[in-house]
N, C-alpha and C positions, 0 to 999 in steps of 0.2 A: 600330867601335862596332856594336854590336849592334842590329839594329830589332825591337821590338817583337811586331811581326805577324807576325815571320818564322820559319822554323823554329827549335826548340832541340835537337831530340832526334827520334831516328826509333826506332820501336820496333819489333817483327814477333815475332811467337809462331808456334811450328813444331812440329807431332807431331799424332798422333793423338788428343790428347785432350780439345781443343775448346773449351779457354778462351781468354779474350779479354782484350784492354786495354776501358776502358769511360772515358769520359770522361763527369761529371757524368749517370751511368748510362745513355748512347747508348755501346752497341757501336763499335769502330773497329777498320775491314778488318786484317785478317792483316797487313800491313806498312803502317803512317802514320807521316805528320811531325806532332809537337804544338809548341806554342807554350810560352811559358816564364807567360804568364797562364797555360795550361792546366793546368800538373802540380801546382797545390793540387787538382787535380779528376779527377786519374787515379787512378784501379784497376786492378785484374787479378780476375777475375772467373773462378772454376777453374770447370773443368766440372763436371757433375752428377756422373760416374763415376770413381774415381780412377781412377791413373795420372800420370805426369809427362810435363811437356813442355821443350822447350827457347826460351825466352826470351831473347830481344835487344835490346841500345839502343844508339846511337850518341850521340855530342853533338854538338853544332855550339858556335862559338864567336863565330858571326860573323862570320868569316873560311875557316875551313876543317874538315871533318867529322871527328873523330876517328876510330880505328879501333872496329870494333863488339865489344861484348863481350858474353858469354852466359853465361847458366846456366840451373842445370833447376829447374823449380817441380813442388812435387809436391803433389798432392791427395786427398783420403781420400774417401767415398764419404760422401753427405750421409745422418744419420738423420730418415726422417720419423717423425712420430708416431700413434698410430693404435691 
């Protein structure tokens, strides 16, 4: 059985281009474990510059960790106005 407050999922963004997971909009380090209340309240928050990165998640099951799987997010370069 699963507890609650325990981890569900571990997540870690890799590359040079400097986006982030963000949970209920507080940034969270390069590689965390979130909870399963948490993921109504996660993002991904691309960086200001495009470019792609490669993103990771694992699951948990409550018992034991799945293997991690990734892929690459890619982002365009934001238009300001002016």
């Amino acid at each position: 059985m699963r507890r609650a407050s325990g981890p569900a999922a571990a997540l870690a963004a890799d590359g040079p281009g400097g986006g982030h997971f963000a949970i209920g909009g507080t940034a969270q380090p390069a590689q965390t474990h979130i909870t399963v209340a948490s993921l109504a309240n996660l993002t991904y928050v691309a960086a200001d510059a495009a470019g792609s990165e490669s993103l990771w998640a694992q699951a948990f099951d409550g018992q034991e960790w799945g293997p991690w799987k990734n892929w690459n997010m890619g982002s365009t370069a934001s238009l300001s106005g002016g």
